[in-house]
N, C-alpha and C positions, 0 to 999 in steps of 0.2 A: 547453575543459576540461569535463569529464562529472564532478559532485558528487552525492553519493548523500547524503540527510539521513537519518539510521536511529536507532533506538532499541530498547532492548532490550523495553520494556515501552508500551504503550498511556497517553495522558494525560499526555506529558511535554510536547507541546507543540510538537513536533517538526513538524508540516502548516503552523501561525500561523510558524513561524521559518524553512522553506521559503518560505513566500508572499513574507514579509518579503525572503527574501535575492534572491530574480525581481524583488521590486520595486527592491534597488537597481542590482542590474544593468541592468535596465531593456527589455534586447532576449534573450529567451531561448528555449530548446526548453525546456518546462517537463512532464517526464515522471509520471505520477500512477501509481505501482506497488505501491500500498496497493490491488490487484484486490477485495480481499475486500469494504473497505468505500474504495472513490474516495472522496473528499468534495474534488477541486479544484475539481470542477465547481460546486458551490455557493456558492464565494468568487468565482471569476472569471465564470460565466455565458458559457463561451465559445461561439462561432458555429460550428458542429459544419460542417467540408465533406464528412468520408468517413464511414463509419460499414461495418465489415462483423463478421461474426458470428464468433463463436469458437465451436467445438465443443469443450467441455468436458467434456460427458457424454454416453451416450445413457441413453435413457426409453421403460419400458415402457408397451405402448399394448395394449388389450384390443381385438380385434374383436369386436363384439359378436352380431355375424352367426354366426361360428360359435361361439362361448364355450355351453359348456354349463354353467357355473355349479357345477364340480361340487368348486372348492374346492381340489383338489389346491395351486396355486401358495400358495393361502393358508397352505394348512401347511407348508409347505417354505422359505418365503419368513424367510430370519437377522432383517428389519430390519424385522420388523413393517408392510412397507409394503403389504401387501394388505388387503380387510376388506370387510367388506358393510355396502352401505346400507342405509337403513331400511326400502328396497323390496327387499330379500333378494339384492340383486345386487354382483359382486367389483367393486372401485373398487382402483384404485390411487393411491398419494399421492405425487404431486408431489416433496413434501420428503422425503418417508423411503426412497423408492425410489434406492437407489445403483448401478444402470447393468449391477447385475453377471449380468442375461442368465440365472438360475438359470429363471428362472419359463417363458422365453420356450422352454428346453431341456426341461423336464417337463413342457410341455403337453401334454395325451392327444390334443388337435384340431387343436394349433398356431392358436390361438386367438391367440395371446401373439407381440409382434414388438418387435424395438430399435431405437426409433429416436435418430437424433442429435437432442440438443438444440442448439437455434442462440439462446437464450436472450441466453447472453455475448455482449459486445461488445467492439473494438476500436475506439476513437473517435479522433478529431482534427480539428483545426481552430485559431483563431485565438481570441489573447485579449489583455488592455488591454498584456501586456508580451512581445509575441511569439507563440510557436505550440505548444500543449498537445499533448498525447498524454495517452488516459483508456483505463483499462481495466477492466474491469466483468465481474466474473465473478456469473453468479446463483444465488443460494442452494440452497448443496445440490451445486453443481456444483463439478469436480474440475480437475487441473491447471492452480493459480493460479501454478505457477514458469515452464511453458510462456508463458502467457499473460503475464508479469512480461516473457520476454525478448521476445515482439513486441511490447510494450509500447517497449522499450528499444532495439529496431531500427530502430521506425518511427522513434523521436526522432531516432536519428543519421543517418535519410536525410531527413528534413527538414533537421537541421542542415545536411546538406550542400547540398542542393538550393536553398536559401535566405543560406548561408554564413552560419547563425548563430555565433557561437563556443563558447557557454557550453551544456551540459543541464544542467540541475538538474532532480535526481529525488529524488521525494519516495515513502520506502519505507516499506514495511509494516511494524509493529512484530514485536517476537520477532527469532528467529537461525533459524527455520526456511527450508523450501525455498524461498519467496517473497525472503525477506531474500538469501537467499544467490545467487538470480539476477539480483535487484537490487543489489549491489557487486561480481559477476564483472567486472575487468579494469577497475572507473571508476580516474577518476586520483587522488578524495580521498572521505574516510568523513568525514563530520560528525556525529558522538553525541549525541545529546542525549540528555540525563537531569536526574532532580531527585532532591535530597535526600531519600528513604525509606529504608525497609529495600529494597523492592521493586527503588526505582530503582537501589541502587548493587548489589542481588545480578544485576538485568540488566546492568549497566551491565559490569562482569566479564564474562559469557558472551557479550555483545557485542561487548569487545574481545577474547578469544580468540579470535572467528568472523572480525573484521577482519583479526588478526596472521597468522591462520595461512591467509591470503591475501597476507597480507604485501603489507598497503596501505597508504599514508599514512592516518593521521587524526589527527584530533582533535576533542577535548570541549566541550561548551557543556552548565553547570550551568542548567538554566531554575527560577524560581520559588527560587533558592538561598536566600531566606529562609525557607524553610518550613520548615529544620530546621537548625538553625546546625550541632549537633555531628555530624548526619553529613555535611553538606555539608563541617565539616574533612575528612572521611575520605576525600570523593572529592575534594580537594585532595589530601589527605595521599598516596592510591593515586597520582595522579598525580606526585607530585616523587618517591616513591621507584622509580616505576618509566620516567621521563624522559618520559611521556606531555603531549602537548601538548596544555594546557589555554589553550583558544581566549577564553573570555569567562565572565561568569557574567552573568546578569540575574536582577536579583528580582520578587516578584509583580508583574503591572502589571495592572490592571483596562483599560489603553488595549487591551489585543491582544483582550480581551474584546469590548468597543466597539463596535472596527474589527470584528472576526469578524460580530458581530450585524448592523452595517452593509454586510456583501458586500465589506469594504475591508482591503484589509493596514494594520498599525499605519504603514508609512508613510505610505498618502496619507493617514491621516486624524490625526495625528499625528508628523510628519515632524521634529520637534524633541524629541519624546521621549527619555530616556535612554537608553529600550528601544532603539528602533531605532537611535540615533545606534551604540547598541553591534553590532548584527548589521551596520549598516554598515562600523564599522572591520575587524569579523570577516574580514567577505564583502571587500573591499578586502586584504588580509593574503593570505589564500588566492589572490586571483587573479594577485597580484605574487610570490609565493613561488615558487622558483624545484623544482616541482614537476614 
C-alpha cells in the first residue's frame, strides 16, 4: 500500500506523525517528497548508498577571458541577478539568477553560457525502519514536481526489489505542483491539520485537490486542543460532508522531545497516548479494505 501524509498548510505536524506511522509499521520504503525543505534525513540519519544529481536548473556562467564588462546583460537582465563588484566587474548571483538564458542570448562577445546545475539530489539508502528515499532540490532551483515523481519511482522499485509492502510518503505542504505529484494514483491521503483559521481554510483546498482525484482519505486533527471551537468545525465539516475523520491528538510536548532526540515519539515514548493513537490509525488503514 503507498500512503501519502499531506497537509494544506506548513506546521501541522504532519513529518513527526509520518515518522511515527514508519515506526509502527516497522519495515517500510519511506519516501521524503517535501523536495523543497527534506527534513527525514535529520530524524533518521540514514546510510546514503546511491546518490545522483538532478538537474533542475541551468546557471549562467561569465567567461571571463572574453567578458568585456560592458554591462549590456546587467541591463537587460528582469531578476536583478547581474551587478558589479567592488572591483567594477559583472558577477552573477547564484540565488537570483533563474536559468532563463536572456543574458547568455544578448551578449555582444558571447561571453555568457548556460550551464546545468547538478546542485539537487536524488538520495537513498537504508534507515532504523527499512529503506528512504530523499529528495533535495537546491535553492533557487526549479522543477520540484519532476523531482517529487523520481522521488516516488525510485521508492516503488525498491519496494519491489526488496518486497517491501507499505511507502509511506511524507509530502510537501500546500495543494501545489509538488502536492499534486506526490498523491497522483497513491492508494490513501492522510490530512493532517490543526485547529486555525489557517488550518481548516487549507484543510478545504486540500480536500478538493484529494476528491477531485478522487482518492480515499482521511483526516487527523493534530494539536486539537489549541482551539476547541474550531476544531468543532472541522468535526462539524467532517460529519456533514461523510469525511473520514481518522483520529484527533492533542498538544503533546513528547513528539517535541522525541524530535529533539533524532527519535519518533514511539521509541522514545511507546506508551503515550499520542502514539498509542497514530498506532490504532496506521493499524485501521492497513486492514481496510482499500
Amino acid at each position: 500500500m503507498e500512503i501519502a501524509v499531506i497537509s494544506g498548510k506548513g506546521g501541522t505536524g504532519k513529518s513527526s506523525i509520518t515518522a511515527a506511522i514508519a515506526n509502527v509499521i516497522g519495515n517500510v520504503v519511506l519516501a521524503d517528497c517535501d523536495v523543497d525543505a527534506a527534513n527525514m534525513y535529520l530524524l533518521f540519519t540514514p546510510e546514503i548508498n546511491e546518490e545522483k544529481s538532478f538537474v533542475g536548473a541551468e546557471a549562467a556562467v561569465i567567461d571571463y577571458d572574453i567578458c568585456t564588462n560592458c554591462g549590456k546583460c546587467m541591463l537587460y537582465c528582469r531578476f536583478d541577478a547581474i551587478s558589479k563588484n567592488k572591483n567594477d566587474k559583472l558577477v552573477i548571483s547564484d540565488v537570483f539568477c533563474d536559468g532563463c538564458g536572456l543574458c547568455e542570448k544578448i551578449c555582444p562577445v558571447n561571453a555568457i553560457t548556460m550551464h546545468p546545475s547538478t546542485e539537487s539530489k536524488l538520495l537513498n539508502g537504508n534507515f532504523r525502519f527499512g529503506k528512504i528515499v530523499l529528495g533535495h532540490l537546491a535553492p533557487g532551483e526549479e522543477n520540484s514536481g519532476l523531482l517529487v515523481n523520481l522521488v516516488r519511482k525510485k521508492a516503488r522499485e525498491i519496494s519491489e526489489i526488496h518486497n517491501i509492502e507499505h511507502i509511506i510518503i511524507d509530502g510537501p505542504p500546500g495543494i501545489g505542483c509538488p502536492v499534486i505529484s506526490t498523491v497522483t494514483s497513491v492508494d490513501y491521503c492522510i490530512i493532517v491539520t490543526e485547529p486555525s483559521l489557517s488550518g481548516l481554510h487549507d484543510l478545504k483546498r486540500t480536500i478538493e485537490l484529494v476528491e477531485s482525484f478522487k482518492l480515499n482519505f482521511g483526516i487527523i486533527i493534530n494539536k486539537a486542543d489549541l482551539n476547541v471551537k474550531i476544531n468543532a468545525k472541522i468535526i462539524d465539516l467532517c460529519k456533514k460532508n461523510n469525511y473520514d475523520l481518522l483520529g484527533e491528538i492533542y498538544f503533546d510536548p513528547n513528539f517535541v522531545d522525541a524530535m529533539v532526540n533524532t527519535k519518533t515519539i514511539g521509541e522514545m515514548f511507546p506508551k503515550s497516548v499520542s502514539y498509542n493513537i497514530v498506532n490504532k490509525i496506521t493499524e485501521n488503514i492497513l486492514n481496510s479494505n482499500i
